[in-house]
Backbone as XML, in Angstrom:
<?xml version="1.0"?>
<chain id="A" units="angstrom">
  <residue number="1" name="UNK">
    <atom name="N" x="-2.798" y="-13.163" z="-8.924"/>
    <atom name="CA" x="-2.151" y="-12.917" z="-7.664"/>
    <atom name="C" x="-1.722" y="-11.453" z="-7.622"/>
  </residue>
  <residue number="2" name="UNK">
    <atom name="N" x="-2.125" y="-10.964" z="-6.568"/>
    <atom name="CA" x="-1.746" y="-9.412" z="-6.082"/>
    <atom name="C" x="-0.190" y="-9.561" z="-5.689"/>
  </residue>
  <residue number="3" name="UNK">
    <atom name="N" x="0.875" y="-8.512" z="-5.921"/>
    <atom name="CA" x="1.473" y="-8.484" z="-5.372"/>
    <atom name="C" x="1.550" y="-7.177" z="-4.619"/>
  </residue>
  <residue number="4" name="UNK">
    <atom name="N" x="2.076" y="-7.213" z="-3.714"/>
    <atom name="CA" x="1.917" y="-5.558" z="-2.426"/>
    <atom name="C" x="2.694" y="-4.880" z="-3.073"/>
  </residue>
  <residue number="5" name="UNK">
    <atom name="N" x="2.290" y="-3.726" z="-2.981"/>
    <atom name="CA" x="2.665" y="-2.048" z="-3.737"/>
    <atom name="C" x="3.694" y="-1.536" z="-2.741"/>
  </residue>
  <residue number="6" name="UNK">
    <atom name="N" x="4.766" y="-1.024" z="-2.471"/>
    <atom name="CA" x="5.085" y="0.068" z="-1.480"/>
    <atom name="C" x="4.473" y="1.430" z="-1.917"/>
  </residue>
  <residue number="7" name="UNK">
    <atom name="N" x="3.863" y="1.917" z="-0.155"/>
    <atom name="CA" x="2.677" y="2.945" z="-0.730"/>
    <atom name="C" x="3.539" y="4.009" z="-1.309"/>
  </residue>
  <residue number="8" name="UNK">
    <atom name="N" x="4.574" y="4.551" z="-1.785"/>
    <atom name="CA" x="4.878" y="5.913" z="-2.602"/>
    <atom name="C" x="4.645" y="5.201" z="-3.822"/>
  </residue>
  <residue number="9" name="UNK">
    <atom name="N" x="4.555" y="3.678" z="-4.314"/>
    <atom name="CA" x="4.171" y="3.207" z="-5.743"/>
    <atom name="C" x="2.493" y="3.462" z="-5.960"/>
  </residue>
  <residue number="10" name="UNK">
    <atom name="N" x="1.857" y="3.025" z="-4.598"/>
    <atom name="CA" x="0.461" y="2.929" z="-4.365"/>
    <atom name="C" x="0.030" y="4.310" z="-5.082"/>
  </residue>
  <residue number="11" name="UNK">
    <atom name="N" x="0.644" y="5.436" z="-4.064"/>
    <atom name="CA" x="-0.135" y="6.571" z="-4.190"/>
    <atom name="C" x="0.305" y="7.210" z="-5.965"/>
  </residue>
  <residue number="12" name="UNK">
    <atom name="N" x="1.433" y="7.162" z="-6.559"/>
    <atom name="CA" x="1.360" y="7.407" z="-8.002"/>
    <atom name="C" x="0.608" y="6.984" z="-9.125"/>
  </residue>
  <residue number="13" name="UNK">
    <atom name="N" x="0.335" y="5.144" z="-8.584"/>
    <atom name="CA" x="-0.978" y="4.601" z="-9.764"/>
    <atom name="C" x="-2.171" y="5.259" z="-9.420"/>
  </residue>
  <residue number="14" name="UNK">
    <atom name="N" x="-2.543" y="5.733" z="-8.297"/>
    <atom name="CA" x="-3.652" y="6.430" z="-7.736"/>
    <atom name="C" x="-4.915" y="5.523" z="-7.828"/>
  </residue>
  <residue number="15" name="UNK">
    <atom name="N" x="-4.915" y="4.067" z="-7.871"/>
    <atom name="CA" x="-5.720" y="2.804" z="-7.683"/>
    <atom name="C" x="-5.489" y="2.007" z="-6.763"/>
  </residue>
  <residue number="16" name="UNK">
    <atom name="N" x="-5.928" y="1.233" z="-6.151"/>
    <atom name="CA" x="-5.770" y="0.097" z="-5.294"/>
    <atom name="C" x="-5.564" y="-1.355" z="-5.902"/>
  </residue>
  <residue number="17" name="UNK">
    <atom name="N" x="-4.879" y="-1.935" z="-5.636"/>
    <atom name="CA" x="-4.565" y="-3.186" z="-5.916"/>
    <atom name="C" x="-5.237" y="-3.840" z="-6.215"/>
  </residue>
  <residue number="18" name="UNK">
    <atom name="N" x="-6.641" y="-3.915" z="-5.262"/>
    <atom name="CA" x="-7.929" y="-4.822" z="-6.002"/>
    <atom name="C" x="-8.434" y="-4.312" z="-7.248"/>
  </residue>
  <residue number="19" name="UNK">
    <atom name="N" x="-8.749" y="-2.757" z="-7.191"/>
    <atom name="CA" x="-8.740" y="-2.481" z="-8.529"/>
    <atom name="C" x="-8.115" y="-3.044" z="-9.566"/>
  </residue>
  <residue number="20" name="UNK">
    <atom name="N" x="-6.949" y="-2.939" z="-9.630"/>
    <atom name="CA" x="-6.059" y="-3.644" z="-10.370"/>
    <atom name="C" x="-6.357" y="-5.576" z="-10.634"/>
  </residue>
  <residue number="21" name="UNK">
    <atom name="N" x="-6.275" y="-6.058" z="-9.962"/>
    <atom name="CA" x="-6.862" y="-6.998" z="-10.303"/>
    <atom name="C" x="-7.857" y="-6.977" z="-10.777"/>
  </residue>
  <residue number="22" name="UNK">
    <atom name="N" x="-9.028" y="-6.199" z="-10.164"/>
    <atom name="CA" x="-10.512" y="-6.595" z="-11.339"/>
    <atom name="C" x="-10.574" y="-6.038" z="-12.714"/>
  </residue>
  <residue number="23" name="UNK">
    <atom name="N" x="-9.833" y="-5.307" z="-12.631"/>
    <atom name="CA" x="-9.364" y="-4.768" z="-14.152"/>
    <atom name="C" x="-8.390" y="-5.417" z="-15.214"/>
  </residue>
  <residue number="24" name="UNK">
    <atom name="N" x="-7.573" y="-6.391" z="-14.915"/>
    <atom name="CA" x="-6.675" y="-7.582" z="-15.513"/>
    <atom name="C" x="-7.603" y="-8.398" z="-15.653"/>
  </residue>
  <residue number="25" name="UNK">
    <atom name="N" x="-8.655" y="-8.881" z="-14.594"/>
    <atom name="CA" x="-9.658" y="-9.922" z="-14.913"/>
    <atom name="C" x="-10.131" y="-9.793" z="-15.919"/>
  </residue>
  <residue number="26" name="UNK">
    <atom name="N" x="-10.968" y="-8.317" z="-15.948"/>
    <atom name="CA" x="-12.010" y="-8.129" z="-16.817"/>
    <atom name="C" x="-11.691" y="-8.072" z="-18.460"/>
  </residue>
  <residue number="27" name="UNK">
    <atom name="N" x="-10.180" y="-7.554" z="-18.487"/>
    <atom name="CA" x="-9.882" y="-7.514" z="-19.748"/>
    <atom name="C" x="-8.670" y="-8.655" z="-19.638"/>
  </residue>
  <residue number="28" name="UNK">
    <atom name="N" x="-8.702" y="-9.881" z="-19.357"/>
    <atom name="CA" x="-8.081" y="-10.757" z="-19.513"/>
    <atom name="C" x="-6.256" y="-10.727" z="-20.113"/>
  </residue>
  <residue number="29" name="UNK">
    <atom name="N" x="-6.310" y="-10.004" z="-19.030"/>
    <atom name="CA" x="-4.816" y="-9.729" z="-18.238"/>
    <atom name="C" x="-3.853" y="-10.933" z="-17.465"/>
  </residue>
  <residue number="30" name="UNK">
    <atom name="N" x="-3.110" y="-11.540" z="-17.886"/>
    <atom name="CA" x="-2.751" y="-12.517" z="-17.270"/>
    <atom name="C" x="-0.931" y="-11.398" z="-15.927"/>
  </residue>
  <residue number="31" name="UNK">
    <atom name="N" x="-0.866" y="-10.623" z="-16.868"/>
    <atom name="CA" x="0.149" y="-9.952" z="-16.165"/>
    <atom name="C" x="0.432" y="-8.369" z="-16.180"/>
  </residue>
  <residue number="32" name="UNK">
    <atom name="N" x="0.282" y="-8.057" z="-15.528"/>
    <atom name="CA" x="0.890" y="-6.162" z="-15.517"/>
    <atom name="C" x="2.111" y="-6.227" z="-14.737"/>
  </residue>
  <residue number="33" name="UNK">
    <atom name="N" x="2.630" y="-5.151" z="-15.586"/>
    <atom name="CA" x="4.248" y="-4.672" z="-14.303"/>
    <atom name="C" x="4.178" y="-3.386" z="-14.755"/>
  </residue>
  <residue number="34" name="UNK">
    <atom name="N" x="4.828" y="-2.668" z="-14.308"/>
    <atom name="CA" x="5.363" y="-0.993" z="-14.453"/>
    <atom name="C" x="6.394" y="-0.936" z="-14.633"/>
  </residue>
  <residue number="35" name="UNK">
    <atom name="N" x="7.167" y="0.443" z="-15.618"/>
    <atom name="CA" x="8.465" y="0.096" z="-16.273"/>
    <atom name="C" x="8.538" y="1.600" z="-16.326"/>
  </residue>
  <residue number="36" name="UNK">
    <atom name="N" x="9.700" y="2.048" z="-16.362"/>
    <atom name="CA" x="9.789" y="3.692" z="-16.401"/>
    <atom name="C" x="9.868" y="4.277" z="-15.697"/>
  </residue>
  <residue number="37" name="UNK">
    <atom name="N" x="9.568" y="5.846" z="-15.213"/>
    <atom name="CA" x="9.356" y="6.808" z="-14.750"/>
    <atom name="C" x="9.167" y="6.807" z="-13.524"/>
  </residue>
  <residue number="38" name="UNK">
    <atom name="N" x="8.033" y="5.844" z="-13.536"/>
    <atom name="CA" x="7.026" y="5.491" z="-12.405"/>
    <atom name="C" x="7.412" y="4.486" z="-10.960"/>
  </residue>
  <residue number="39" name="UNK">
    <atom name="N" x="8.524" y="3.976" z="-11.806"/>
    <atom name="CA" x="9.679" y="3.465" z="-10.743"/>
    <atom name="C" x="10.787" y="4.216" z="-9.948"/>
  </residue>
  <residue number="40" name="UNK">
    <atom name="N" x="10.871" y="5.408" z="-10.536"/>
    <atom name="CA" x="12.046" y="6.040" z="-10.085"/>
    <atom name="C" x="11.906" y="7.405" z="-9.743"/>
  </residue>
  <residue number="41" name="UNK">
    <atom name="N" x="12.670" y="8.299" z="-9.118"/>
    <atom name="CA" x="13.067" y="9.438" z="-8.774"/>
    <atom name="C" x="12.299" y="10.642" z="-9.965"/>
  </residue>
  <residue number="42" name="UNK">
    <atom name="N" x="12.502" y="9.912" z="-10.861"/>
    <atom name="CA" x="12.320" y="10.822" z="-12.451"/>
    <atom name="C" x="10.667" y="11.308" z="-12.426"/>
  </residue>
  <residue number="43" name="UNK">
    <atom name="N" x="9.926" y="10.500" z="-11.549"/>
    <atom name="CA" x="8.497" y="10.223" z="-11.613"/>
    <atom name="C" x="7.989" y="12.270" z="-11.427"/>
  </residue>
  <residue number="44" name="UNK">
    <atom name="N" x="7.712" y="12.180" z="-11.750"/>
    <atom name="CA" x="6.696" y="13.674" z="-11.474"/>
    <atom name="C" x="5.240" y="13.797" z="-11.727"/>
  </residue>
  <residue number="45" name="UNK">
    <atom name="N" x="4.716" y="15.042" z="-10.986"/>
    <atom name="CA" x="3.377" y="15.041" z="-11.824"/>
    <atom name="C" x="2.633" y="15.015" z="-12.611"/>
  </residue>
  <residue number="46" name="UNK">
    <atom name="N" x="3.580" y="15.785" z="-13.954"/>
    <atom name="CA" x="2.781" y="15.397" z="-15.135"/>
    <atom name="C" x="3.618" y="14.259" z="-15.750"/>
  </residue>
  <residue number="47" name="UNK">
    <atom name="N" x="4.542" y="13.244" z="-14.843"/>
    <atom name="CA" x="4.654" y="12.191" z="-16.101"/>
    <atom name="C" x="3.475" y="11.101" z="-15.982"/>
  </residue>
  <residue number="48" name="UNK">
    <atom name="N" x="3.587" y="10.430" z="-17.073"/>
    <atom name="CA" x="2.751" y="9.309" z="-17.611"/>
    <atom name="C" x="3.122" y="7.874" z="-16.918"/>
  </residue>
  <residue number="49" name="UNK">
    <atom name="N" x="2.638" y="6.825" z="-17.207"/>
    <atom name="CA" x="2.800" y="5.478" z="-16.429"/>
    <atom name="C" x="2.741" y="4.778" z="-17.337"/>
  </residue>
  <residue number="50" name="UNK">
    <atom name="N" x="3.929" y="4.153" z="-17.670"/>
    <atom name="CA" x="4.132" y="2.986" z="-18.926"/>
    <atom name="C" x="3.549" y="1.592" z="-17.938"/>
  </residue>
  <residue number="51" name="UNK">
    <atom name="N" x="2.845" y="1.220" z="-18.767"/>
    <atom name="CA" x="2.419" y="-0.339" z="-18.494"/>
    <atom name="C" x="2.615" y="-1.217" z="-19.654"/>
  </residue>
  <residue number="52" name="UNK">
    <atom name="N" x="3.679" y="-2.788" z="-18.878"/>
    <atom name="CA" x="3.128" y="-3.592" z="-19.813"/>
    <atom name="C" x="2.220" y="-4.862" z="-19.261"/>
  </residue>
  <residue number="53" name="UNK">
    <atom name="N" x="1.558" y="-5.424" z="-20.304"/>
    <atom name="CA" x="0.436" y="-6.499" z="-20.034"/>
    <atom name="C" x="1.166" y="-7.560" z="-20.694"/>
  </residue>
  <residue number="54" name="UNK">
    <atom name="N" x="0.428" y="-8.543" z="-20.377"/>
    <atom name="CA" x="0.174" y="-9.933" z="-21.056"/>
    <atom name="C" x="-1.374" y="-10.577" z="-21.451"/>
  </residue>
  <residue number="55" name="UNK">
    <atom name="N" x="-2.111" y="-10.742" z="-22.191"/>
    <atom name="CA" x="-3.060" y="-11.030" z="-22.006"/>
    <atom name="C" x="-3.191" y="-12.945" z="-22.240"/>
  </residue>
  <residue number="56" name="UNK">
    <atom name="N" x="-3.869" y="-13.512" z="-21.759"/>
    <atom name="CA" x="-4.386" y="-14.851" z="-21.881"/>
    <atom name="C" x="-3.838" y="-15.129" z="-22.895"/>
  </residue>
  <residue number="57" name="UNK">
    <atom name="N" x="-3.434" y="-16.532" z="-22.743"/>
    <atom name="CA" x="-3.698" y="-17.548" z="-24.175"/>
    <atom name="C" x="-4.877" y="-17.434" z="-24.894"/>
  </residue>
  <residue number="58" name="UNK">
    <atom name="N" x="-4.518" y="-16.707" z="-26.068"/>
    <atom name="CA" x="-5.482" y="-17.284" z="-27.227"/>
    <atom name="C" x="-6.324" y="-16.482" z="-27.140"/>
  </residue>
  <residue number="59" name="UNK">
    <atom name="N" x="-5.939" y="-14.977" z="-26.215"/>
    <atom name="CA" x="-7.073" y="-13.754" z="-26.178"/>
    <atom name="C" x="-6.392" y="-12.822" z="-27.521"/>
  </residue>
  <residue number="60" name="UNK">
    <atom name="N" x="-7.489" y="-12.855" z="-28.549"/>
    <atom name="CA" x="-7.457" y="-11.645" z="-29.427"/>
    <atom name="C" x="-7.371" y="-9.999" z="-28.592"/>
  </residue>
  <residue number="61" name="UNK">
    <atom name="N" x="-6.039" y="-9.160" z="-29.349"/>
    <atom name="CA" x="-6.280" y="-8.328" z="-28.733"/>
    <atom name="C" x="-5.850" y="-7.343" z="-30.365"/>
  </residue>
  <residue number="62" name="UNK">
    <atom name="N" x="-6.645" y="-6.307" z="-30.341"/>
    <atom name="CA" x="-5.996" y="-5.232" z="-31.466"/>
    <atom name="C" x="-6.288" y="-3.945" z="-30.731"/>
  </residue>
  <residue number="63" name="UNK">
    <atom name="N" x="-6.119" y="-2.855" z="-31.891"/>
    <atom name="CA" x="-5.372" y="-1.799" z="-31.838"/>
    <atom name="C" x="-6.973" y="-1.170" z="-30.827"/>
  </residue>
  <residue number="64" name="UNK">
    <atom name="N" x="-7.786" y="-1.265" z="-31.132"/>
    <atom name="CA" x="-9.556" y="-0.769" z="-30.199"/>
    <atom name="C" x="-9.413" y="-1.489" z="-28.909"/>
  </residue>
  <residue number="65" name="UNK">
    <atom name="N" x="-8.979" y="-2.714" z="-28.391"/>
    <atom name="CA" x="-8.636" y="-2.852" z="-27.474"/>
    <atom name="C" x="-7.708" y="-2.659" z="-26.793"/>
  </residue>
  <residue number="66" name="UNK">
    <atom name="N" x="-6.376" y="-2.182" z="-26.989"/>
    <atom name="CA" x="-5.804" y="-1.740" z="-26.621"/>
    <atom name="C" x="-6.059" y="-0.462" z="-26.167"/>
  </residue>
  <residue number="67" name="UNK">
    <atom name="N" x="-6.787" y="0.628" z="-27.012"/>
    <atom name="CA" x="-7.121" y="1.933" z="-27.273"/>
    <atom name="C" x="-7.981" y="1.877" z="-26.003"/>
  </residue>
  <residue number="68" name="UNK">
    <atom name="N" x="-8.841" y="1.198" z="-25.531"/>
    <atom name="CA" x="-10.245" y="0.776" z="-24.502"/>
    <atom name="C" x="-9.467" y="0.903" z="-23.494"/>
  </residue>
  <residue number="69" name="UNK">
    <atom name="N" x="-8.175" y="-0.151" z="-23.500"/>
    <atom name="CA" x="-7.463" y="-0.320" z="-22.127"/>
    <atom name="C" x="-7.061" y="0.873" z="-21.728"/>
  </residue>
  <residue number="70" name="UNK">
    <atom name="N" x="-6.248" y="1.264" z="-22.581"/>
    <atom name="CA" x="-5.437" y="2.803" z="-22.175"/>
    <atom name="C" x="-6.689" y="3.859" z="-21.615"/>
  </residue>
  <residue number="71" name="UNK">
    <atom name="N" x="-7.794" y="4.036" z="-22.319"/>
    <atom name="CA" x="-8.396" y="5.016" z="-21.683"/>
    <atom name="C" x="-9.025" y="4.470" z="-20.659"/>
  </residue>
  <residue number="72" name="UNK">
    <atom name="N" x="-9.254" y="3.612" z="-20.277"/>
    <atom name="CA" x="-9.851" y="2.943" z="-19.283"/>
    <atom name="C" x="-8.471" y="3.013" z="-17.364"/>
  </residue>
  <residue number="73" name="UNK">
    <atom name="N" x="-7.615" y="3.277" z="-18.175"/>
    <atom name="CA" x="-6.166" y="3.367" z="-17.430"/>
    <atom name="C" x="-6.380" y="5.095" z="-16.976"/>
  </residue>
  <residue number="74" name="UNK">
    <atom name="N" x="-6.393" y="5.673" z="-18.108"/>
    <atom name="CA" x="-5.775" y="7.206" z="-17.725"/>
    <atom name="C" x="-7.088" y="7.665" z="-17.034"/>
  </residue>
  <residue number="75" name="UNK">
    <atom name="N" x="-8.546" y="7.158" z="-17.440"/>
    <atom name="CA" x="-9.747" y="7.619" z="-15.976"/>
    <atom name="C" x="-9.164" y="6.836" z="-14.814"/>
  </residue>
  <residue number="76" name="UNK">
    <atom name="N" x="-9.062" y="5.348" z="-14.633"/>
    <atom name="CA" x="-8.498" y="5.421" z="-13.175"/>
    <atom name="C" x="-7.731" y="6.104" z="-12.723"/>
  </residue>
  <residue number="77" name="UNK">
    <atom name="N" x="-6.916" y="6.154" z="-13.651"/>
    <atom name="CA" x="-4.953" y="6.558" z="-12.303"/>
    <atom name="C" x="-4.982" y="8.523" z="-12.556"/>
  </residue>
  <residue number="78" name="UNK">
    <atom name="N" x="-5.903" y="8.744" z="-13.777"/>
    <atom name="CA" x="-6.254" y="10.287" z="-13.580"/>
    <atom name="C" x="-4.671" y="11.090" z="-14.931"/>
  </residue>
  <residue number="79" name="UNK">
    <atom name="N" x="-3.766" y="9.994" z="-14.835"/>
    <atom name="CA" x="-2.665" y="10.644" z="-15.824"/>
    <atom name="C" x="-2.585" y="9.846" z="-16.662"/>
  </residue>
  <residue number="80" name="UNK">
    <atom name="N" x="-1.991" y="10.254" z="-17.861"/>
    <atom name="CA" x="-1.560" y="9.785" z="-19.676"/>
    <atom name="C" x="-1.067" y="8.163" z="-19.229"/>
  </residue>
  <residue number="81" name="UNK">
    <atom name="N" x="-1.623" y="7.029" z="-19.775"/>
    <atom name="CA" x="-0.885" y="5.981" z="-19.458"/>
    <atom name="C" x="-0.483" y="5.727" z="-21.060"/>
  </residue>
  <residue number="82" name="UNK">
    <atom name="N" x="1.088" y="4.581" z="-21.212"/>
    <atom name="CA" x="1.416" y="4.328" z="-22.177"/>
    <atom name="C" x="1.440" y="3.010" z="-22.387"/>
  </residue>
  <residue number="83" name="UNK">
    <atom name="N" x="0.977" y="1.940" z="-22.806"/>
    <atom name="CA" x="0.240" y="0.635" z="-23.036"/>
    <atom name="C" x="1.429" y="0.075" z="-23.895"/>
  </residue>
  <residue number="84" name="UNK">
    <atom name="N" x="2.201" y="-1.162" z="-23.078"/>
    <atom name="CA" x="3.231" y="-2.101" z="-24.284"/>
    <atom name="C" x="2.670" y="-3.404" z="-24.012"/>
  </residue>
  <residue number="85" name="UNK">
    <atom name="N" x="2.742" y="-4.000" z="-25.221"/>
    <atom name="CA" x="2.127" y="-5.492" z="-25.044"/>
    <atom name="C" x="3.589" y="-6.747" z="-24.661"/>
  </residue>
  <residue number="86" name="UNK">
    <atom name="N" x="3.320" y="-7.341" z="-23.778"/>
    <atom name="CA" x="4.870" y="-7.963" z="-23.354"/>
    <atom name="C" x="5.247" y="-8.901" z="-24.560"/>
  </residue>
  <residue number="87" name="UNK">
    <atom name="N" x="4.343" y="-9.458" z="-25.300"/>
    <atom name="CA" x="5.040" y="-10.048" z="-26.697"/>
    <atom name="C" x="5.594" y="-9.741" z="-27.271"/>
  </residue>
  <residue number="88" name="UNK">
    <atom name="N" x="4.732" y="-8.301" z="-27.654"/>
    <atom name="CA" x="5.195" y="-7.314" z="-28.827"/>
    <atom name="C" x="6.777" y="-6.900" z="-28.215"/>
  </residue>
  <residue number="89" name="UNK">
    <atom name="N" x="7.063" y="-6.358" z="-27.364"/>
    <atom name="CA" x="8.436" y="-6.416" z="-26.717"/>
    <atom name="C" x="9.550" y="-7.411" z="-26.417"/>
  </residue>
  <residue number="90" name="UNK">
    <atom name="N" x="8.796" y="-8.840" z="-26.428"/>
    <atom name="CA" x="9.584" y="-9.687" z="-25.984"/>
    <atom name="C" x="10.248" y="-10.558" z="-28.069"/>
  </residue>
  <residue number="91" name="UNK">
    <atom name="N" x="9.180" y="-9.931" z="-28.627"/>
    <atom name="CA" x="9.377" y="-10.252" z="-30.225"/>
    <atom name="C" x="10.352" y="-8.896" z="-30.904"/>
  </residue>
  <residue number="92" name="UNK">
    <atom name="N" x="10.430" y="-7.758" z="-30.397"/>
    <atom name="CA" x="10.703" y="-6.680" z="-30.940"/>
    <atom name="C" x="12.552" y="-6.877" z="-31.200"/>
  </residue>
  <residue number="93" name="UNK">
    <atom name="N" x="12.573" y="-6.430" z="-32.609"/>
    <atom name="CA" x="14.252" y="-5.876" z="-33.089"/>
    <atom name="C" x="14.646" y="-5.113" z="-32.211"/>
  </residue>
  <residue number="94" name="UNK">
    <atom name="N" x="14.602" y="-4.071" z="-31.514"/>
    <atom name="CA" x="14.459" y="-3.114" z="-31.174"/>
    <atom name="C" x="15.383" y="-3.562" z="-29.564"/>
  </residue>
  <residue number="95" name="UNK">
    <atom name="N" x="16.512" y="-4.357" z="-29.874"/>
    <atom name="CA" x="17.200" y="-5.177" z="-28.494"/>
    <atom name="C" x="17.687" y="-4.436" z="-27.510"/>
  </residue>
  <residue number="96" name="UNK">
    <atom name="N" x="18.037" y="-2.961" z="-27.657"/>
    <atom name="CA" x="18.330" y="-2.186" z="-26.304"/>
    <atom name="C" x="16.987" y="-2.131" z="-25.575"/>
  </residue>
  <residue number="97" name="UNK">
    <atom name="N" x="15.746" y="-1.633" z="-26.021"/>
    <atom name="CA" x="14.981" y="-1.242" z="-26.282"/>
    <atom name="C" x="14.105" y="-2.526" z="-24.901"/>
  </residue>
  <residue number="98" name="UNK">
    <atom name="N" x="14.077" y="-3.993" z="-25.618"/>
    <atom name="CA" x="13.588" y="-5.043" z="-25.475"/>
    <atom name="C" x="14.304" y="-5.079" z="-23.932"/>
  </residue>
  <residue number="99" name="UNK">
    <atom name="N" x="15.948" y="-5.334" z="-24.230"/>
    <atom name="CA" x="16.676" y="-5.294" z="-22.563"/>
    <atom name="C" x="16.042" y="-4.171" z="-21.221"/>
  </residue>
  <residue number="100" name="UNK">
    <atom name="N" x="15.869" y="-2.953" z="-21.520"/>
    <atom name="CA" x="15.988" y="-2.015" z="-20.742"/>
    <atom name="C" x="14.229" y="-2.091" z="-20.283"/>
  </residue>
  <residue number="101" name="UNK">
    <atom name="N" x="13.197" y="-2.466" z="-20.836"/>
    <atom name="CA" x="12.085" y="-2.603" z="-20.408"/>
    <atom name="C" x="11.772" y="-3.849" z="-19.607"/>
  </residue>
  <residue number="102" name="UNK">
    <atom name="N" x="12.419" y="-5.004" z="-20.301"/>
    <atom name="CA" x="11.911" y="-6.359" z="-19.357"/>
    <atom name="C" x="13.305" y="-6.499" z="-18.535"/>
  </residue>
  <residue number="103" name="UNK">
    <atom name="N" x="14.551" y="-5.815" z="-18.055"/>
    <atom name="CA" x="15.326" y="-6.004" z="-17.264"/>
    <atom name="C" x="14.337" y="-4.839" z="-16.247"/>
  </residue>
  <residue number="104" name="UNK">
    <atom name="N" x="14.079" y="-4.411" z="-16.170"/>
    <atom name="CA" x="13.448" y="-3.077" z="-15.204"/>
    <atom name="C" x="12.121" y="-3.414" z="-14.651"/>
  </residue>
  <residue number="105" name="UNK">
    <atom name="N" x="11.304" y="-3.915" z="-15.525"/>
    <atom name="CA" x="9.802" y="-3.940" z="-15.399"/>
    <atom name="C" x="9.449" y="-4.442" z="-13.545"/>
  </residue>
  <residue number="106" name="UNK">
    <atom name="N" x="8.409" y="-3.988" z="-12.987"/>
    <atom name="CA" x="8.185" y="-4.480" z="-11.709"/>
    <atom name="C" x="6.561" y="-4.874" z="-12.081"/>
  </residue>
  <residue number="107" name="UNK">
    <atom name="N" x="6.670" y="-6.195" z="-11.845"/>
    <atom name="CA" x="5.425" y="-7.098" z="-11.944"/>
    <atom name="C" x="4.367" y="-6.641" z="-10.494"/>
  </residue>
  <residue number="108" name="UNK">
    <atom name="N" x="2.865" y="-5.990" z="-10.805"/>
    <atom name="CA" x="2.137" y="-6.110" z="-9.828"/>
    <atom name="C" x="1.107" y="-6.605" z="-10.121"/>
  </residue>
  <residue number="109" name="UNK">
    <atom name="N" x="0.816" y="-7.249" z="-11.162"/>
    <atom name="CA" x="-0.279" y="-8.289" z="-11.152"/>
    <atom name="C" x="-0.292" y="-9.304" z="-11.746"/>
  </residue>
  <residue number="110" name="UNK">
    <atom name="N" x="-0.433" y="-10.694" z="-11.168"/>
    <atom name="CA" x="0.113" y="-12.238" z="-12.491"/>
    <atom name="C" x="-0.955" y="-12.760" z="-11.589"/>
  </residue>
  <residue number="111" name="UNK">
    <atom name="N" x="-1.466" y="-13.800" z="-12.879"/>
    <atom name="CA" x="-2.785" y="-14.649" z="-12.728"/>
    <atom name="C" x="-1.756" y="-15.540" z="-12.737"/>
  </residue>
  <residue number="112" name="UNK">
    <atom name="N" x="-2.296" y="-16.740" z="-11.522"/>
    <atom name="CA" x="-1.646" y="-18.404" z="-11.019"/>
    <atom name="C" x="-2.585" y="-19.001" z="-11.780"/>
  </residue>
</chain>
């Protein structure tokens, strides 16, 4: 499921929404949101776009796929993207860390 962008979010990912979906499909993405920079005032030109994912039940993912995704990210949207896996965050010590990313995060793509 797409959710609608407000276009000053639109025009910073520098992709379209369907994009976005066929790209969660393809690499079996069950969820993206945006977290950071890219939400706020702070955003500038040369910053980067933190994304986190979710991928499928029972989808193997390592460090080459991840590596695939990200560059596959920074040719679409054209800037540095930074790739968090929502497990790895939602498992992480790291509890300010864990709060301040999944209290913030804005979900724009979840598979029903």
């Amino acid at each position: 499921m797409l959710l609608k962008l407000n276009p000053q979010l639109q025009k910073r990912l520098g992709i379209s929404t369907q994009e976005i979906a066929q790209f969660c499909q393809c690499w079996n993405i069950t969820e993206m949101a945006l977290f950071g920079s890219v939400l706020s005032d702070r955003f500038h030109a040369d910053s980067d776009i933190d994304i986190l994912i979710r991928f499928a039940p029972n989808v193997r993912q390592g460090l080459l796929t991840l590596a695939k995704i990200k560059h596959e990210l920074e040719s679409s949207m054209g800037r540095e993207v930074d790739i968090a896996v929502k497990e790895s965050i939602e498992n992480s010590e790291n509890w300010i860390r864990h709060q301040e990313i999944l209290k913030t995060a804005q979900v724009i793509y979840e598979q029903r």
